[in-house]
C-alpha positions as CSV (number, residue, x, y, z in Angstrom):
1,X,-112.2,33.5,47.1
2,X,-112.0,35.0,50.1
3,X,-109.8,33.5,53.4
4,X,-112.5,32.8,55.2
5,X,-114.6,30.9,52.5
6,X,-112.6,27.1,53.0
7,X,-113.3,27.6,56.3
8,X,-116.8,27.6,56.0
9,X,-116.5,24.8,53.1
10,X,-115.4,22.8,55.5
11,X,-118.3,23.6,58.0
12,X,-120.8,22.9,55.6
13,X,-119.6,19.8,54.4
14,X,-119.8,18.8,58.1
15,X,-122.9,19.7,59.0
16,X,-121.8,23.4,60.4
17,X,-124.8,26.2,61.6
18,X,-124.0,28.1,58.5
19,X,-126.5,26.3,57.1
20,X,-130.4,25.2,58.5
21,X,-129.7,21.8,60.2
22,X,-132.7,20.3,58.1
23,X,-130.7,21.4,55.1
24,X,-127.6,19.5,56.1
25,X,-129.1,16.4,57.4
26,X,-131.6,16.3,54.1
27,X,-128.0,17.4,51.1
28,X,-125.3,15.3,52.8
29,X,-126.7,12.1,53.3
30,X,-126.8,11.1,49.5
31,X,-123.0,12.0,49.7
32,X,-122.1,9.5,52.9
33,X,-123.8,6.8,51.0
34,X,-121.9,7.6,47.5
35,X,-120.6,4.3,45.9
36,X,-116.5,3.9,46.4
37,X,-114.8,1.8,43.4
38,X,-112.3,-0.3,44.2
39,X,-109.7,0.8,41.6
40,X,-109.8,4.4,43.1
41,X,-110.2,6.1,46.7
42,X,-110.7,9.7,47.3
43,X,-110.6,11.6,50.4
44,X,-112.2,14.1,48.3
45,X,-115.7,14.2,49.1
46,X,-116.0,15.3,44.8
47,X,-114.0,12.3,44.1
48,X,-116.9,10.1,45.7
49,X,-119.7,11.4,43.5
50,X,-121.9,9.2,41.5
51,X,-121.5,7.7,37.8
52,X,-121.2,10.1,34.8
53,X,-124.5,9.4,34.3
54,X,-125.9,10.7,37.5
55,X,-124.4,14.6,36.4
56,X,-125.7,17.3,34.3
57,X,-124.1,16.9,30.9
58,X,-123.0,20.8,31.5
59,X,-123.5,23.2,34.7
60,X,-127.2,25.6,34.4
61,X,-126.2,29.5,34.5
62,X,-126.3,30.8,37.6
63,X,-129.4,32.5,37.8
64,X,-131.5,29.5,36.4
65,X,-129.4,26.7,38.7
66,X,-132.6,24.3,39.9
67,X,-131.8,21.4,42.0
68,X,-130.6,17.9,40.7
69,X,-130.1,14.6,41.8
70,X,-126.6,14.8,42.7
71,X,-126.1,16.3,46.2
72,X,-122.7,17.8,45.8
73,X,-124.3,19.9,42.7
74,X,-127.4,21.1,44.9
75,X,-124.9,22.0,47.9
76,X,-122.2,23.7,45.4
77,X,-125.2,26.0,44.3
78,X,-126.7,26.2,47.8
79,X,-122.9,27.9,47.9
80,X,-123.3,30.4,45.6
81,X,-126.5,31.2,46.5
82,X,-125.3,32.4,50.1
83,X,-122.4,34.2,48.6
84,X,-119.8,32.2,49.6
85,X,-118.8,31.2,45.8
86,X,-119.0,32.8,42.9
87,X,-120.7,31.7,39.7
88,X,-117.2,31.0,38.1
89,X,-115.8,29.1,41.2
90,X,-119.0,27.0,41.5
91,X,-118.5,25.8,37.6
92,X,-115.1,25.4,38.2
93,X,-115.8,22.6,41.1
94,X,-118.5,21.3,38.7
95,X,-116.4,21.0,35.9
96,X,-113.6,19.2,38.2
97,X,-116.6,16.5,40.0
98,X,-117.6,15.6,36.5
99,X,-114.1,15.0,35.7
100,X,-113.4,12.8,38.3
101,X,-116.8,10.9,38.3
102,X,-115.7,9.8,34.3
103,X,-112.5,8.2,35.6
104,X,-114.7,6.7,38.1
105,X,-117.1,5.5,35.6
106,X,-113.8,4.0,33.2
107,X,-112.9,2.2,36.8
108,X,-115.8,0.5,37.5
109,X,-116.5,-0.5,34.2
110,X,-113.2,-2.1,33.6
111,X,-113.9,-3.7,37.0
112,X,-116.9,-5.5,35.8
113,X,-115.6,-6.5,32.4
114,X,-113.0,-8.6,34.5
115,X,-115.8,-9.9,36.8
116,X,-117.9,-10.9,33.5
117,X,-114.7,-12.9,32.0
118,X,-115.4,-17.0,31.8
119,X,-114.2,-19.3,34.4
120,X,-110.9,-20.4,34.2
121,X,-110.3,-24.2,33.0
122,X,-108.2,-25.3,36.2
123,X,-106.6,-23.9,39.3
124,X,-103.1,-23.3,37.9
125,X,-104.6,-22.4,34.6
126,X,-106.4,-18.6,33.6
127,X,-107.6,-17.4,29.8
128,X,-107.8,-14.0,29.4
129,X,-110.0,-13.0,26.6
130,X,-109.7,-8.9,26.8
131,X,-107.9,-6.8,29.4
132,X,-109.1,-2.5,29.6
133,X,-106.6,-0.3,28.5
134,X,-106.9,1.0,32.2
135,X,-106.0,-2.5,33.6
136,X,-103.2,-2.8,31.4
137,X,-101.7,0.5,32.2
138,X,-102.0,0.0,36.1
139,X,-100.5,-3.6,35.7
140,X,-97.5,-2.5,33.1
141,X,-96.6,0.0,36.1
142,X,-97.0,-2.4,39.0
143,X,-95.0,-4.9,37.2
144,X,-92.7,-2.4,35.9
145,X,-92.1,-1.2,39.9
146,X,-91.4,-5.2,40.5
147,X,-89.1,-5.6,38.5
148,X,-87.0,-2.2,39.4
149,X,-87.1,-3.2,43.3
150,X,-85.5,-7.2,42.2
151,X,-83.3,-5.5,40.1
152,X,-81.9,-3.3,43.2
153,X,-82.1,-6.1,45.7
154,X,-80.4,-9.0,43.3
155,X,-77.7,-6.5,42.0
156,X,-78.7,-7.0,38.4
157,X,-76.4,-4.1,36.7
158,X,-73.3,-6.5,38.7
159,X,-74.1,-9.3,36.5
160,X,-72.0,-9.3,33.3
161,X,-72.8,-13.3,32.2
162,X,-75.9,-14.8,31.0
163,X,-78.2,-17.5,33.0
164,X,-76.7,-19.8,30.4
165,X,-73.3,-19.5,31.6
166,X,-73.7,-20.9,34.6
167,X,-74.3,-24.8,33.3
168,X,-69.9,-24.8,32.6
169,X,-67.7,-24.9,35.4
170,X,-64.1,-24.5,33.9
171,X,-61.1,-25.8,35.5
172,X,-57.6,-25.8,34.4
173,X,-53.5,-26.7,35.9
174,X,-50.5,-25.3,34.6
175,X,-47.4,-27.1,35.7
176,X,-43.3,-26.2,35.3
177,X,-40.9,-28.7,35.5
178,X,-37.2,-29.2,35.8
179,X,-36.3,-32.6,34.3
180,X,-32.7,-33.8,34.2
181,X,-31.9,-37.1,32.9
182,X,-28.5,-38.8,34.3
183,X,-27.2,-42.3,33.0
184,X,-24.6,-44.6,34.1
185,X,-21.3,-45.2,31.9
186,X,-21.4,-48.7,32.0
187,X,-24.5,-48.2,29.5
188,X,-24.3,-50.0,26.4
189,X,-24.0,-47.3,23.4
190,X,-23.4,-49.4,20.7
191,X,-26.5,-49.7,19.4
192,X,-28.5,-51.7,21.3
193,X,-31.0,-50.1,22.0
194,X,-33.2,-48.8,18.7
195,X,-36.0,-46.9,18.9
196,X,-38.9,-48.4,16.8
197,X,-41.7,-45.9,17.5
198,X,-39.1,-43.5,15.3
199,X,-39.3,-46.2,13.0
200,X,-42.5,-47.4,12.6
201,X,-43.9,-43.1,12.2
202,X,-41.8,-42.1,9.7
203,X,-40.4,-44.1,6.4
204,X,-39.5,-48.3,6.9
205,X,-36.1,-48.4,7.9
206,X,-33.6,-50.2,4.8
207,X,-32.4,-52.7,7.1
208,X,-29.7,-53.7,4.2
209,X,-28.1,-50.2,4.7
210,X,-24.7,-49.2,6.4
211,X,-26.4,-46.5,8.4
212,X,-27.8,-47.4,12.4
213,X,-31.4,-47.1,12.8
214,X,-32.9,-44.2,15.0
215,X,-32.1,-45.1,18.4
216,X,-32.5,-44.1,22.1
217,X,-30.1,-41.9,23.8
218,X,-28.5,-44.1,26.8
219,X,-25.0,-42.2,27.2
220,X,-25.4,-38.2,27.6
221,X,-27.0,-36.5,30.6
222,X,-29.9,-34.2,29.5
223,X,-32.0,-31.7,31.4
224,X,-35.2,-30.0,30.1
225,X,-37.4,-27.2,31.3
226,X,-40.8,-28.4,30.8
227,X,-44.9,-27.3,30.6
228,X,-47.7,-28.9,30.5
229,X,-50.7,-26.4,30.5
230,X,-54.4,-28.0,30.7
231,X,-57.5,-26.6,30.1
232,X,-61.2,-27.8,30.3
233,X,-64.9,-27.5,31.4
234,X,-67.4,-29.9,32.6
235,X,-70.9,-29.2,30.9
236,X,-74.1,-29.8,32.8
237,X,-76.6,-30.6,30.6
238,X,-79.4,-31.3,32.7
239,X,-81.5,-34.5,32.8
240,X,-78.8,-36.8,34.2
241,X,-76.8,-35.8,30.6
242,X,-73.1,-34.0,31.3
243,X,-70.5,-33.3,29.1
244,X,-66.4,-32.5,29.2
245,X,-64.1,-30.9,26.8
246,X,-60.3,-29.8,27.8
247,X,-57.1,-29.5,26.1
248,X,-53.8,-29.4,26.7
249,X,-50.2,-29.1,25.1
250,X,-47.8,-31.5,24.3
251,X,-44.6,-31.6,21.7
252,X,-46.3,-34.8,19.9
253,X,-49.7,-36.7,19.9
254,X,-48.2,-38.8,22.7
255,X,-51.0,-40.7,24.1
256,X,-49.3,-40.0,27.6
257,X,-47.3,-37.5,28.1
258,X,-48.7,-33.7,27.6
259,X,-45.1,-32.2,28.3
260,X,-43.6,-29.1,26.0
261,X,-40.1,-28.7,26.4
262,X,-39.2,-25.0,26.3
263,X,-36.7,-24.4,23.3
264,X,-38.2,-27.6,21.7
265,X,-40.0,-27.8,18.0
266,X,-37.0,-26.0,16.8
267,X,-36.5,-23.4,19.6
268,X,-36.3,-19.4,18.8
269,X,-39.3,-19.0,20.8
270,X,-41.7,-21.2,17.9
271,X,-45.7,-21.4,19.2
272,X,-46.9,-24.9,20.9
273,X,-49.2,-26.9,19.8
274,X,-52.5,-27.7,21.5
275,X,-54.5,-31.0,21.5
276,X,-58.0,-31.8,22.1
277,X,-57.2,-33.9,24.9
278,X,-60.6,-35.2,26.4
279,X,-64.2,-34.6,24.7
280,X,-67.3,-36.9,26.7
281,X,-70.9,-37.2,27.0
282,X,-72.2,-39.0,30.1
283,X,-75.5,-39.6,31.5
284,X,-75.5,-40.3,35.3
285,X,-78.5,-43.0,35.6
286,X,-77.4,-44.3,39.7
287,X,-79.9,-43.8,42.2
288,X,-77.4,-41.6,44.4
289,X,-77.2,-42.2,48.2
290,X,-73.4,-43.9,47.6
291,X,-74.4,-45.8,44.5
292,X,-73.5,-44.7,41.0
293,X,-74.3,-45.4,37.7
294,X,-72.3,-43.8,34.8
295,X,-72.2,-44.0,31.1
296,X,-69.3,-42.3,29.1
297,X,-68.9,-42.0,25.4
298,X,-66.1,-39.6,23.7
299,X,-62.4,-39.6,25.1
300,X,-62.0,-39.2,29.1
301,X,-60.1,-40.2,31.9
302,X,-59.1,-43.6,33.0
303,X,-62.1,-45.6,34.1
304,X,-60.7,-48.0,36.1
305,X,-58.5,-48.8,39.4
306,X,-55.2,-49.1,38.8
307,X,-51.6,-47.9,38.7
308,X,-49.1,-46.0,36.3
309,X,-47.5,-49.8,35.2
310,X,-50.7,-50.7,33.6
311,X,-52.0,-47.3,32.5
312,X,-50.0,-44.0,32.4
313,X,-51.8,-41.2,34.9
314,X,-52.1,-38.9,31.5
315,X,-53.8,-41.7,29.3
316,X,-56.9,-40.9,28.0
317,X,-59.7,-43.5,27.0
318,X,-61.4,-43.2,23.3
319,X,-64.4,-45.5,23.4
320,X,-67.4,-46.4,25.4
321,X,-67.4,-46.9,29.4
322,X,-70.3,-47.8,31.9
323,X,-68.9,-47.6,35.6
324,X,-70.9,-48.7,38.6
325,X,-71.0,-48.7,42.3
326,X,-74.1,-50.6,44.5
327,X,-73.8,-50.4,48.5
328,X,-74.0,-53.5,49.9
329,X,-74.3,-52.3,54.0
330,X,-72.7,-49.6,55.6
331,X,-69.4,-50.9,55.4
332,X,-69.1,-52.2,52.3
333,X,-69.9,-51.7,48.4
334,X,-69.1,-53.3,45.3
335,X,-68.2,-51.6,42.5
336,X,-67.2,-52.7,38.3
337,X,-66.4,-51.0,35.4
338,X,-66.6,-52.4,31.7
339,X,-65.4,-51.0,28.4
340,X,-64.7,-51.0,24.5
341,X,-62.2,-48.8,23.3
342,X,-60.7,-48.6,19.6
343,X,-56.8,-48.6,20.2
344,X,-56.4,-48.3,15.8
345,X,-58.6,-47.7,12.9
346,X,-57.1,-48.7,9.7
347,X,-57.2,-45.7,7.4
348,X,-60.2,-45.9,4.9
349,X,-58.2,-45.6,1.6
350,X,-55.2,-47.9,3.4
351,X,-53.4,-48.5,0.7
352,X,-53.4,-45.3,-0.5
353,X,-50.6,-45.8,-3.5
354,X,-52.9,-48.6,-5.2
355,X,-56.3,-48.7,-6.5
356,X,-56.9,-52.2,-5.0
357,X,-57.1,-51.4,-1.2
358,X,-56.0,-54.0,1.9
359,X,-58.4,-55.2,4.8
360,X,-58.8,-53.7,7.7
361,X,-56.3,-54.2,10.7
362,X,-58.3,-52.8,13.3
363,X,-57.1,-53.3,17.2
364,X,-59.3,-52.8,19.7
365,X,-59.3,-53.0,24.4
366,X,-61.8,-54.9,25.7
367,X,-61.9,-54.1,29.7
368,X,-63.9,-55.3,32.9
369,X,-62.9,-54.7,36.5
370,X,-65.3,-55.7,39.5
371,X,-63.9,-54.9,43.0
372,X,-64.9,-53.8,46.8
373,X,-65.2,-51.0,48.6
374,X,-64.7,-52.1,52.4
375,X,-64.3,-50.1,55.7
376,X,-62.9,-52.5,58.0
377,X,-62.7,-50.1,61.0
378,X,-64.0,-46.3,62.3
379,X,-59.9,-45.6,60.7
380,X,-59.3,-48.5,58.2
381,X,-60.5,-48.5,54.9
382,X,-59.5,-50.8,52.0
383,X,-59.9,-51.2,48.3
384,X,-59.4,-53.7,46.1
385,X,-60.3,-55.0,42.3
386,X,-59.6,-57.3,39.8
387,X,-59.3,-56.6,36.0
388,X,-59.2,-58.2,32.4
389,X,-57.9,-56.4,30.0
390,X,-57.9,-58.1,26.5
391,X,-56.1,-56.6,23.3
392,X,-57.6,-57.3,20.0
393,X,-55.2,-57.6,16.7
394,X,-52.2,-55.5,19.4
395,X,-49.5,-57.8,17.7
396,X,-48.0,-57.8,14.7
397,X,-48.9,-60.1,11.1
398,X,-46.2,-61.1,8.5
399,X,-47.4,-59.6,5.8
400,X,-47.7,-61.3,2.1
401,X,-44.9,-62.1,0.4
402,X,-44.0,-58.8,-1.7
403,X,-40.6,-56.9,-2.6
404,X,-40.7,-53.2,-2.1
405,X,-38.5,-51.4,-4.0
406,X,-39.0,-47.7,-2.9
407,X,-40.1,-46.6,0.7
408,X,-43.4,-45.9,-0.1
409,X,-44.4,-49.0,-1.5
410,X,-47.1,-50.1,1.3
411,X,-47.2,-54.2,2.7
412,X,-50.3,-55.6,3.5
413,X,-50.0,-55.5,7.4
414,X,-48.2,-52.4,8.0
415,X,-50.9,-50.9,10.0
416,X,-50.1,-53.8,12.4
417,X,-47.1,-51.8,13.7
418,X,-47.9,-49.8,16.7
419,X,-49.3,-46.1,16.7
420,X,-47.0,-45.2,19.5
421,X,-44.5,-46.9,21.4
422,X,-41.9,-46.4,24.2
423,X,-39.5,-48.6,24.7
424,X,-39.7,-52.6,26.3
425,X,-41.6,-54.8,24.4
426,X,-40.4,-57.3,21.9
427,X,-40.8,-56.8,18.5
428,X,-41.2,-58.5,15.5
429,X,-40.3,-57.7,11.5
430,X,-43.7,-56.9,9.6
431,X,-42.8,-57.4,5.7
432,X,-42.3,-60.8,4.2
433,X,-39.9,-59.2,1.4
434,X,-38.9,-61.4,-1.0
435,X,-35.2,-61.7,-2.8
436,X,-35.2,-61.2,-6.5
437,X,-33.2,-59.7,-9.0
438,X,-34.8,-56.0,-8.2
439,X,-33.6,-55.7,-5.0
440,X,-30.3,-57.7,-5.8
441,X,-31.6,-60.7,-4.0
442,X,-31.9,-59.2,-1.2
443,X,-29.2,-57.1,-0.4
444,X,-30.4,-53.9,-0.8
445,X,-33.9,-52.1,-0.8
446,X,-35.0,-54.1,2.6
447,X,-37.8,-51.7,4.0
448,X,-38.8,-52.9,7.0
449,X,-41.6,-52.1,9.5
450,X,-41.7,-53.3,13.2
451,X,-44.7,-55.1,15.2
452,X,-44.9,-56.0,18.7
453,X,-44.0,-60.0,19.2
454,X,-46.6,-60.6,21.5
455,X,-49.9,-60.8,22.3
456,X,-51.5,-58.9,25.3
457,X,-54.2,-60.0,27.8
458,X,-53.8,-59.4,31.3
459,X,-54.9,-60.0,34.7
460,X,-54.6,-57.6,36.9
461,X,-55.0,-57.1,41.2
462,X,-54.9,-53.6,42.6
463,X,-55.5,-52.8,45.9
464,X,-55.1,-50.3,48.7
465,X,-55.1,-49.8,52.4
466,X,-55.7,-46.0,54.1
467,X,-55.0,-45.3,57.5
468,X,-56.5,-42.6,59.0
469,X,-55.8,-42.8,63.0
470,X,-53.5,-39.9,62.9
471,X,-55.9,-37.9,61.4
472,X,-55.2,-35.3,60.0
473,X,-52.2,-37.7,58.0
474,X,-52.8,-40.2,56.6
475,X,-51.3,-43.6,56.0
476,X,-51.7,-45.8,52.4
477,X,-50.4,-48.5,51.1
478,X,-50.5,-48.7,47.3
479,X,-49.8,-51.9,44.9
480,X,-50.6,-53.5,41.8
481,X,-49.7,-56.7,40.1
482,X,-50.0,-58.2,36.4
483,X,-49.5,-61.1,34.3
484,X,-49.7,-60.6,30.9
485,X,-51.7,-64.7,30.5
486,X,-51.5,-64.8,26.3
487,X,-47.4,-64.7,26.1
488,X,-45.5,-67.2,24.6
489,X,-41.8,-66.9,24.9
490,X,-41.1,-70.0,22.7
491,X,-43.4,-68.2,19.5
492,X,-41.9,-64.8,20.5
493,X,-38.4,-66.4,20.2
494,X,-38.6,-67.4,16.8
495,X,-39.6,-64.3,15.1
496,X,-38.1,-61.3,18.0
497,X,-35.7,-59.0,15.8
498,X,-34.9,-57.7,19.7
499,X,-34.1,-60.7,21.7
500,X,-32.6,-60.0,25.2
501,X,-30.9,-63.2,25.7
502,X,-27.0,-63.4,25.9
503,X,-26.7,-64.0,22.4
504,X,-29.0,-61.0,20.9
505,X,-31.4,-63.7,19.4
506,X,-29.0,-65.7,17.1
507,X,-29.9,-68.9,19.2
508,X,-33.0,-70.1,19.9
509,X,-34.6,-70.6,23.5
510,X,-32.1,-67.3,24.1
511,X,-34.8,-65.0,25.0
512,X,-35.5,-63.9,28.2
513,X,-37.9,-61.3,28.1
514,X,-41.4,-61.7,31.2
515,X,-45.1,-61.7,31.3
516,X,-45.3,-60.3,34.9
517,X,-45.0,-56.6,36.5
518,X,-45.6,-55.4,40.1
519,X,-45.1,-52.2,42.5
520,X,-45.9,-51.1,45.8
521,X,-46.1,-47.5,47.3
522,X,-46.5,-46.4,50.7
523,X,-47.7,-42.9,50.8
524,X,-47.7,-40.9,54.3
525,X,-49.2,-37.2,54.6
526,X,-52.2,-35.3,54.2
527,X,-55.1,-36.5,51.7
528,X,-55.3,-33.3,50.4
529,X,-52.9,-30.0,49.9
530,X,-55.4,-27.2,50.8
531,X,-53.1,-24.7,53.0
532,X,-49.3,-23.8,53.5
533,X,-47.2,-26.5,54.5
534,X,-49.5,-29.4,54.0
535,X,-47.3,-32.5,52.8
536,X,-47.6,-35.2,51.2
537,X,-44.5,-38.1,50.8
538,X,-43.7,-41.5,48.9
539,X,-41.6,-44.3,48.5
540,X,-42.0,-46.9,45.9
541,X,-40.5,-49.9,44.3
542,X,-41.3,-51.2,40.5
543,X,-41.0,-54.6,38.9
544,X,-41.9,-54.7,35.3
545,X,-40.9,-57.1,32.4
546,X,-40.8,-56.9,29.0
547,X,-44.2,-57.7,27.7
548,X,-45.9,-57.6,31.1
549,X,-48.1,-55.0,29.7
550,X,-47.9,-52.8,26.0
551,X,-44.9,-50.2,26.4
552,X,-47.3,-47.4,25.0
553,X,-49.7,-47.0,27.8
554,X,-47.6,-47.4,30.5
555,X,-45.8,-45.1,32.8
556,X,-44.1,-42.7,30.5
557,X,-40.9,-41.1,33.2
558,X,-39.8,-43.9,34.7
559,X,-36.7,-45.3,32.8
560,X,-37.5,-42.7,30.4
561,X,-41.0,-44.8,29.9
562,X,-41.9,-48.2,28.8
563,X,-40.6,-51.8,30.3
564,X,-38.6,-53.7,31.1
565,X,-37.2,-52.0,34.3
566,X,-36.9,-51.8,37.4
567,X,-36.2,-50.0,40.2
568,X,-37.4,-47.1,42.9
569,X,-39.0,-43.9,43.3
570,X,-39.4,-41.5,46.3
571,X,-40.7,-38.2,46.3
572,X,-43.1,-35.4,48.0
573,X,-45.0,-32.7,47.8
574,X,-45.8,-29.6,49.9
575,X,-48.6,-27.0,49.2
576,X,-47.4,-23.0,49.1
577,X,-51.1,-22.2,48.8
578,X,-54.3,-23.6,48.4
579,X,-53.4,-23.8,44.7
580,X,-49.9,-24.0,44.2
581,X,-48.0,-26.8,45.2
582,X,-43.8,-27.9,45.1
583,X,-43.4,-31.2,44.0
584,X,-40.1,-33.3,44.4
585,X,-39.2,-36.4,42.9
586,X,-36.1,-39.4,42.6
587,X,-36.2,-41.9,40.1
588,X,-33.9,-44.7,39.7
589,X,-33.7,-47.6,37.4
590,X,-32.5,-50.9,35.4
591,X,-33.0,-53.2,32.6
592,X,-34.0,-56.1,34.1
593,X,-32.6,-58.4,31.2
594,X,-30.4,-57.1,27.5
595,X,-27.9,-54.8,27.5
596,X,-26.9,-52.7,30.3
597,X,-28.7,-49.7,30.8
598,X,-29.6,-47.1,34.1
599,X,-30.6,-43.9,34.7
600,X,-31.8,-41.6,37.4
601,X,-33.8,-38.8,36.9
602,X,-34.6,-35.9,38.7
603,X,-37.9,-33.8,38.7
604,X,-39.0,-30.5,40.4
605,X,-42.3,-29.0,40.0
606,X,-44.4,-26.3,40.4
607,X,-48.0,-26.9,39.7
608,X,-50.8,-24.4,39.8
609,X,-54.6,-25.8,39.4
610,X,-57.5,-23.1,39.0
């Protein structure tokens, strides 16, 4: 083709003198009013031709070429006819239009096979009964090109966790602690002071013997490096349903204390051991806007208001738990917790030595707190609420009359005796054993278990008072006080094997032991230790009596843990980051009644929370 020839393409095609202007006018209007599909555009005049059907099915020779319907054809040939195409070029250009006018065709007909489909059955709602292969192809690309732009702008390839992921939010402290124990040498070391829990988790003790029981070290100064490492998720679940795991170390099962001593369970660097510490489901039924609804099932934290002489700050609940808060104005709200927890569950094949088995001794918390919420000014606030707590089987039975005569031989209320103990409460011998020739009427083969002497149900009042008019420290006032309403010194006296009267329980109406434990803190500092330097201090003062409250779920560092003591604490803490904190503490205590014995204690801490 010669360089002139698009030139004068491109005057014919717009109406240029080249050609009669009666031949223009009459060949080029068919082409303006060509039909355009919507699924292609062409600025190709070619691309605009007619259907398939509207062509030649092949191109006539060139000397034979007769005019047709289609006007792009006639004015191709028209071309060739004034020399300014060849024969070749004009079937080439035919070749290409018919070409293009089949895609067109396969357009417009997949166009109208959509428009033909059925209504669909609603306005969010569309059945598709056949989609062209052409459709398909365009949408697989346009979706395709979707998809590649989101992934860009959302950073896709950055994301190394699934969707799923995102429902646990994992949380987790790790604490070291310096721990040294000091006690006075006016403590009574002469055996006062045995340690039942030892006792009552390993073999009975053969109270007829020349050797001491186990009992609690009251003369030599000991200090400890310690850990405590925790670890745990919450679970969102969705529909109101949430869930909790988290576990944590400890040298024993300890109900509350998750301390390791470093160097401890035989030292030379042995592994820990780690416990399953809490494990929940909850559903979340409140209405929200400051009232709350909450059902727990599993083992979790303490559900109620309260202090470390009724429940330990490390005990966890096993059992069932609904918790509740309804706002009553502005200013004020009620809230109330209840609760059924299983403190013991005999073992199913208790007594394991004999084919006839024993009944069950199953102990068991009842619990139900109602209290109030009230801000009393724009920089008072107060909280208060009263509790019953009522233990189920706690003490211990005299068992049947029987005479063991090796250390496995099982009584009938041995699983009376106390899981875990501290030390405090009274106690009481378990096994009725009866004098015969066997065990030389007595004076040998005496294995002997230990039950607490009383029973346990207390009331209990615990309130505080914040003061925030110094904003950004804060002011509290802390306290707590219980009566332990179902003991009976008289009945404990006659059957205590650890009377704390002047004559170590030889006479009766000796004993001395209380129902009744109190403290008050005042704390001064910020509420929360989010930067460097924030502070926190404390100064508090303990009154706790024997069987006030059970020795096992109380405060486990004061005194070395349990009751019947007394005495102060002060202490702080100061953040070193907005995770890291320093933590000081004093501790000092009595007996209240017994033998002699005080200690201080001394603890500095580090704890890191992630």
């Amino acid at each position: 083709m010669s360089p002139t020839r698009p030139f004068l393409i491109a005057a014919l095609f717009a109406g240029s003198s080249l050609l009669p202007a009666e031949e223009v006018a009459t060949e080029t209007t068919p082409v303006a009013a060509a039909t355009e599909t919507p699924l292609s555009k062409s600025l190709d005049p070619v691309a605009d031709a007619p259907l398939t059907s509207e062509l030649p099915a092949e191109p006539a020779p060139a000397h034979a070429a007769a005019p047709t319907q289609n006007a792009t054809i006639n004015l191709i040939n028209r071309l060739v006819e004034k020399k300014v195409l060849t024969r070749d070029e004009a079937d080439e250009m035919i070749k290409q239009a018919q070409a293009d006018a089949a895609t067109a065709a396969q357009n417009a007909a997949a166009q109208a096979d959509i428009a033909a489909l059925p209504p669909v059955a609603g306005p969010d709602d569309m059945r598709v009964t056949y989609i062209p292969e052409v459709v398909k192809n365009n949408m697989r690309d346009q979706i395709k090109q979707e998809l590649m732009a989101a992934a860009r702008e959302e950073k896709w390839s950055e994301k190394s966790a699934p969707e799923w992921t995102s429902r646990f939010r994992p949380f987790g402290d790790i604490r070291g602690r310096y721990d040294n124990t000091f006690f006075s040498g006016s403590n009574d070391n002469t055996g006062a002071f045995p340690n039942f829990n030892a006792i009552n988790t390993g073999a009975p003790f053969d109270t007829s013997g020349t050797q001491f029981s186990p009992q609690y070290n009251v003369d030599q100064d000991r200090q400890r490096t310690r850990l405590r490492a925790r670890v745990g998720t919450d679970i969102m679940l969705g529909d109101g349903f949430n869930g909790g795991l988290r576990l944590a170390t400890g040298e024993s099962n300890s109900p509350v204390s998750p301390n390791q001593t470093l160097g401890g369970s035989g030292g030379s660097f042995s592994k820990y051991a780690i416990w399953l510490d809490r494990a929940f489901i909850s559903y979340d039924a409140g209405p929200g806007d400051g009232e709350e609804l909450l059902l727990l099932l599993g083992r979790f934290d303490n559900p109620f208001f309260s202090t470390e002489i009724q429940w330990d700050d490390d005990l966890g609940f096993d059992g069932l738990a609904v918790r509740g808060k309804v706002k009553m104005s502005d200013c004020v709200s009620t809230f109330f917790t209840a609760g059924y927890f299983p403190v013991y569950n005999t073992d199913f094949n208790f007594a394991s030595n004999q084919p006839s088995k024993f009944e069950s001794t199953d102990k068991w918390l009842t619990g139900a707190q109602l209290g109030i919420d009230w801000k009393i000014t724009d920089d008072l606030t107060a909280k208060f609420g009263i509790a019953y707590y009522d233990f189920s089987n706690i003490s211990g039975q005299l068992s049947s009359p029987f005479t063991p005569l090796t250390p496995n031989d099982a009584g009938d209320t041995d699983t009376t005796r106390p899981g875990f103990a501290q030390r405090g409460n009274t106690y009481m011998a378990l096994r009725d054993i009866v004098p015969t020739a066997a065990n030389d009427f007595g004076n040998k083969f005496q294995y002997q278990y230990y039950g607490l002497a009383s029973e346990f149900r207390n009331l209990t009042i615990t309130g505080k008072l914040e003061y925030d008019h110094y904003d950004p420290i804060r002011l509290a006032l802390v306290g707590e006080v219980t009566k332990n309403i179902a003991f009976d010194s008289s009945a404990i006296n006659k059957i205590a094997v650890n009377n704390r009267g002047p004559n170590a329980g030889t006479t009766p109406g000796a004993f001395q032991g209380g129902d009744t434990a109190w403290d008050l803190t005042f704390q001064v500092g910020k509420p929360a230790l989010e930067t460097f330097g924030d502070w926190q201090a404390g100064f508090g003062y303990r009154y706790v009596e024997s069987d006030a409250v059970v020795d096992g779920f109380t405060d486990s560092d004061f005194g070395g843990g349990g009751t019947n003591v007394q005495g102060f604490t002060l202490g702080g803490n100061m953040a070193l980051s907005r995770a890291v904190r320093l933590g000081l503490k004093w501790m000092s205590s009595d007996e209240i009644i017994g033998a002699p014995l005080s200690s201080d204690i001394l603890q500095v801490d580090l704890n890191a929370k992630f």
